[in-house]
C-alpha positions in Angstrom: -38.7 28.6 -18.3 -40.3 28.7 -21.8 -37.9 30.9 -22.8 -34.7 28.7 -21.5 -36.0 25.4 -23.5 -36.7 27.2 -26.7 -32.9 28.3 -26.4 -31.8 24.7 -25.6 -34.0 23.3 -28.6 -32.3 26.4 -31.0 -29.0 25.7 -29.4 -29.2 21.9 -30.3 -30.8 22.8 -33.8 -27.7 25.0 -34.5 -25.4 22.4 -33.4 -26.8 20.2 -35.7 -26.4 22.6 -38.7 -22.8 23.2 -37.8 -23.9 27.1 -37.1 -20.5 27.7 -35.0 -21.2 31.4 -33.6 -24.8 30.9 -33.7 -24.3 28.5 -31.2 -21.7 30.4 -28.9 -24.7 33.3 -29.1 -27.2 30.9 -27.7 -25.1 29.5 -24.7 -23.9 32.7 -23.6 -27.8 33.5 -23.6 -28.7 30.6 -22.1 -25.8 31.4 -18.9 -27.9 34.5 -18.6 -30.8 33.0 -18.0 -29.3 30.7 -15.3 -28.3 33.2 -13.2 -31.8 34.7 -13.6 -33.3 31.1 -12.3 -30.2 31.4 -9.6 -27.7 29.3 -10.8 -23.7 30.4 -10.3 -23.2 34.0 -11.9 -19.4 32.7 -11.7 -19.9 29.3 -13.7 -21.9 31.3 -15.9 -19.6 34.4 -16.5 -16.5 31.8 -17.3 -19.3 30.5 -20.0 -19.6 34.1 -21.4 -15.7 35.0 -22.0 -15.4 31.4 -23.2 -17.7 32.3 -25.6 -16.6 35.6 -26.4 -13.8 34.2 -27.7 -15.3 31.8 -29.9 -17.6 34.8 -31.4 -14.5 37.4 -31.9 -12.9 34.8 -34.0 -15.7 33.7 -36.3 -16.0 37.4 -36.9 -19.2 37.9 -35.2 -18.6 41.2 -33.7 -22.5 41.9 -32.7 -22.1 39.0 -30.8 -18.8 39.1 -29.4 -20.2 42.3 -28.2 -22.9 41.4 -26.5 -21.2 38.0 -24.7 -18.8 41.1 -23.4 -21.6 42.9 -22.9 -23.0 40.4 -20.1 -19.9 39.0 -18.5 -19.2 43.0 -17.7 -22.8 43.0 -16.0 -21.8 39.8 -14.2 -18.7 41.2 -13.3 -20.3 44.3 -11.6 -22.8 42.6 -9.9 -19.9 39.9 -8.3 -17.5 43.0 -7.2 -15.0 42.3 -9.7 -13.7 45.5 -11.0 -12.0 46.8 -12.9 -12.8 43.1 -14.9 -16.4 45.2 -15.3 -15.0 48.2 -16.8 -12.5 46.1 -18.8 -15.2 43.5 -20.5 -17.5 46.0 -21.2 -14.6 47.8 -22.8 -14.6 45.5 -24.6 -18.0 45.4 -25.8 -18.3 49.3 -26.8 -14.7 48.8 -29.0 -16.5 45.5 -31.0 -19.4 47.2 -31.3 -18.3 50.3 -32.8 -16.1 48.6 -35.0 -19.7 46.8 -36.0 -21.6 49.8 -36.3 -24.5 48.5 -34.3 -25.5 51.9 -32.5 -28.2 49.9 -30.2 -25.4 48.1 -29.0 -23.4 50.5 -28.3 -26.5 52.6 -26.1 -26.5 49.8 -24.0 -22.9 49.0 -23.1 -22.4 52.6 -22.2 -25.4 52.7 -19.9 -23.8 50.2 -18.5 -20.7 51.8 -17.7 -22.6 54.6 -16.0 -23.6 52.1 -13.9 -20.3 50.8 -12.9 -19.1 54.3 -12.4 -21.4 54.6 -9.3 -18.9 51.9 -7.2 -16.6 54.7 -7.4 -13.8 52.4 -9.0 -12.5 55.9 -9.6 -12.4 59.3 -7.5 -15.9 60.8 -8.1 -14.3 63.5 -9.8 -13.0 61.8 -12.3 -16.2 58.9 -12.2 -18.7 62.2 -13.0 -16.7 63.6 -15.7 -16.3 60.2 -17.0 -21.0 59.6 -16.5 -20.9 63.4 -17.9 -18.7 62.0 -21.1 -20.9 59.1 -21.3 -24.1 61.7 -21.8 -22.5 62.9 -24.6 -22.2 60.6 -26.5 -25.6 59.2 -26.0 -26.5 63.0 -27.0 -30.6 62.8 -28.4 -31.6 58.8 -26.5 -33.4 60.7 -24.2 -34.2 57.1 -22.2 -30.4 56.5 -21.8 -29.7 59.9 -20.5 -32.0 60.0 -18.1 -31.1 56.7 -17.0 -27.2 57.7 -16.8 -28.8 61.2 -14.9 -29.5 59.3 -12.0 -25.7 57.7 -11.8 -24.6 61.1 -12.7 -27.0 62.4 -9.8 -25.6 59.4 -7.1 -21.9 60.7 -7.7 -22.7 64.4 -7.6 -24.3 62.9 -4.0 -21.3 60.9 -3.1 -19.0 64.5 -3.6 -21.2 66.4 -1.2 -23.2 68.5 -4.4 -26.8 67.5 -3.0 -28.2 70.3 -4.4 -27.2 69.3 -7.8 -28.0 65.8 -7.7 -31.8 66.6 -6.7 -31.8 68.7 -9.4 -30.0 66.4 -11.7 -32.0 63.6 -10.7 -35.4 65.7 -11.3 -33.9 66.4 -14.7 -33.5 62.1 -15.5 -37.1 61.3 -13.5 -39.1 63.7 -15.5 -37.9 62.6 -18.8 -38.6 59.0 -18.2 -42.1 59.8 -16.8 -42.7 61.6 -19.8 -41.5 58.3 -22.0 -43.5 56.2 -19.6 -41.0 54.1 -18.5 -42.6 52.8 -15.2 -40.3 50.0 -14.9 -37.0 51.9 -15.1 -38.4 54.7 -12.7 -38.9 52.1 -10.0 -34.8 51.0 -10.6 -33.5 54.2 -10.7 -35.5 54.6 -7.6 -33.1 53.6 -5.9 -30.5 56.0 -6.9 -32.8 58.2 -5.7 -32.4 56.2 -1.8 -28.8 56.5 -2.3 -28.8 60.1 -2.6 -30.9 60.7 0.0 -29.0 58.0 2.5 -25.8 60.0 1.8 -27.4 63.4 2.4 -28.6 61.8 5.8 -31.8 62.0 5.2 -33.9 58.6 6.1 -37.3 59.9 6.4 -36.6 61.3 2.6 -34.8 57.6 1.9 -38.5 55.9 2.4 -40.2 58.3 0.7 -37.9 57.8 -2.1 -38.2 53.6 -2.3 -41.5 53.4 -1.6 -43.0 53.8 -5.3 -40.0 51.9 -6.8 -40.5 48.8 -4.1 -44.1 48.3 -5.0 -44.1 48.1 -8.8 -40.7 46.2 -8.4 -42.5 43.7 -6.3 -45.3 43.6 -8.2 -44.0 42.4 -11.4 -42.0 40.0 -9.2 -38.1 41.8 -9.8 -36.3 40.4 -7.5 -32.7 41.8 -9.0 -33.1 45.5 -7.8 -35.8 44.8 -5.7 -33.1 43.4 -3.4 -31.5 46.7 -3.4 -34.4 48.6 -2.4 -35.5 46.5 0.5 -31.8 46.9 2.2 -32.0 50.7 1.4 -35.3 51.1 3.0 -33.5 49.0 5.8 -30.9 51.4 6.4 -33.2 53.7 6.8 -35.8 52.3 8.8 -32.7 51.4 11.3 -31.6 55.0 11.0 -35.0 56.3 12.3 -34.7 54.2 15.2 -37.8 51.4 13.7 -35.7 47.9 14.3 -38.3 45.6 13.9 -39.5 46.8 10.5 -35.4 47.2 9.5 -35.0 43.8 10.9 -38.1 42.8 8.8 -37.0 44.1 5.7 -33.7 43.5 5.9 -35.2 39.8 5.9 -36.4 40.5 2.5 -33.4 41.2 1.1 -31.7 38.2 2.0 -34.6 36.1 0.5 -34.6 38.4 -2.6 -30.5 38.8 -3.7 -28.8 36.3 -5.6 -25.9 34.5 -3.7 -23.8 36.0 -5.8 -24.4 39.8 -5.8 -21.9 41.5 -4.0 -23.9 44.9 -3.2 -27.2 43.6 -1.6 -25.7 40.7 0.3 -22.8 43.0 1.8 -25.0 45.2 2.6 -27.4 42.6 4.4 -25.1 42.1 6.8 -23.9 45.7 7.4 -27.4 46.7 8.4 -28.4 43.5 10.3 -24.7 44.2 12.4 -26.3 47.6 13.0 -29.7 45.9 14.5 -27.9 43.2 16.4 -25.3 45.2 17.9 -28.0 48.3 19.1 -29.8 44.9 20.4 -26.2 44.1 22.1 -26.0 40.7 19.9 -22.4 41.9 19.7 -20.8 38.3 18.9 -22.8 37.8 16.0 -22.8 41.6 14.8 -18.8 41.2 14.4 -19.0 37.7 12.6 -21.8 39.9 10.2 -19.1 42.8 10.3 -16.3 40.5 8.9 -18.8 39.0 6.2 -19.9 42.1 4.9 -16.1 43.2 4.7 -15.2 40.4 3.0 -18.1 40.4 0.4 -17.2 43.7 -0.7 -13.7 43.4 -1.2 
């Protein structure tokens, strides 16, 4: 909240100076930070292109970048590919062309991520995370990040053995860098994996770590993610009131507007309800989660 008004009083100050890109910078910043307080991740990602624009043609290419930069992540959380792949594009082209190597880091961590939707065939979506690796060549936090959407194809094309390995590769370089935080995300690359190979007892084991530190520092983003995981497995092992529990969670924790947890909300909670013989309302839930993820 703090954070929000001193961008509102910069934003006004800026406006007052006649500081044109300054001020595009600030409101894409400030969209960001509505969707974080739950506003419309739609209303806000029209904001950012808007002023993308504005940036590119005051020459502000760090900026430009970065407005790309965040209506790709908006795009990926709402479904909309390839507008993802496209926008953050985008963002790696300005910000080469601006030298800003940070920048750069970033976006392509970012396009890791969207690789893992598999927008492509996971052939070509891990030699495209594998490419990505490269050219991150000596961040050592980035490629162990992109490891573990490496690790979730590699998963997704039947290679369990080498996604347990790759993803032991990514989680013991972040544990050596300390990075607590991103260990409990990429957690849940780690359910995925597991979830694929059909392994739910694994699954939990997996979450657990990730859901408590998440919850802890109050994340509800990717903690959404994790609670659905956990319910998918949970409902796998045959324990429907604690997948019917956390399922709960979820749909208190996602945003409206994120595709992935909500679709997957009401996959699950189908599962539950139809097993229960609700079979009326697990269809409706059927048809909702179709229609979220398409």
């Amino acid at each position: 909240m703090e954070a929000t008004h001193a961008l509102s009083d910069a934003a006004r100050e800026s406006a007052a100076a006649g500081l044109v890109a300054l001020q595009a910078r600030i409101r894409c910043e400030l969209a960001e930070a509505a969707v974080i307080s739950g506003g419309s991740m739609r209303q806000a990602l029209t904001q950012c292109r808007q002023e993308a624009g504005i940036l590119e043609s005051a020459g502000d290419g760090d900026g430009a970048a970065l407005a790309w930069l965040i209506a790709g992540s908006m795009c990926y959380f709402l479904g909309d590919s390839p507008a993802d792949e496209e926008a953050l594009s985008r963002a790696l082209d300005l910000a080469i062309r601006s030298g800003n190597a940070s920048l750069q880091l970033s976006i392509r961590r970012f396009l890791a991520i969207t690789l893992r939707t598999l927008r492509l065939p996971v052939d070509a979506a891990i030699r495209r995370v594998e490419e990505l690796i490269r050219e991150t060549a000596g961040e050592r936090w980035a490629e162990a990040e992109m490891l573990h959407q490496l690790a979730c194809l590699l998963a997704y094309s039947g290679r369990f053995a080498e996604a347990r390995a790759t993803r032991a590769r990514g989680r013991s370089t972040l544990a050596d860098l300390g990075a607590r935080h991103t260990l409990a995300v990429v957690s849940i690359h780690s359910g995925m994996i597991e979830l694929t190979a059909g392994d739910p007892v694994a699954v939990d084991r997996e979450l657990r770590t990730g859901y408590d530190e998440l919850t802890a520092i109050g994340d509800r983003r990717y903690c959404s993610m994790i609670t659905i995981l956990l319910a998918a497995a949970l409902y796998q092992q045959g324990k429907l009131d604690e997948a019917r529990r956390m399922a709960g969670e979820t749909a208190q924790l996602a945003h409206a507007d994120d595709v992935e947890p909500q679709a997957r909300y009401r996959a699950v909670t189908a599962k539950i309800l139809a097993h229960q013989l609700q079979l009326r309302t697990a269809a409706a839930l059927c048809d909702e989660a179709v229609a979220r993820a398409q």
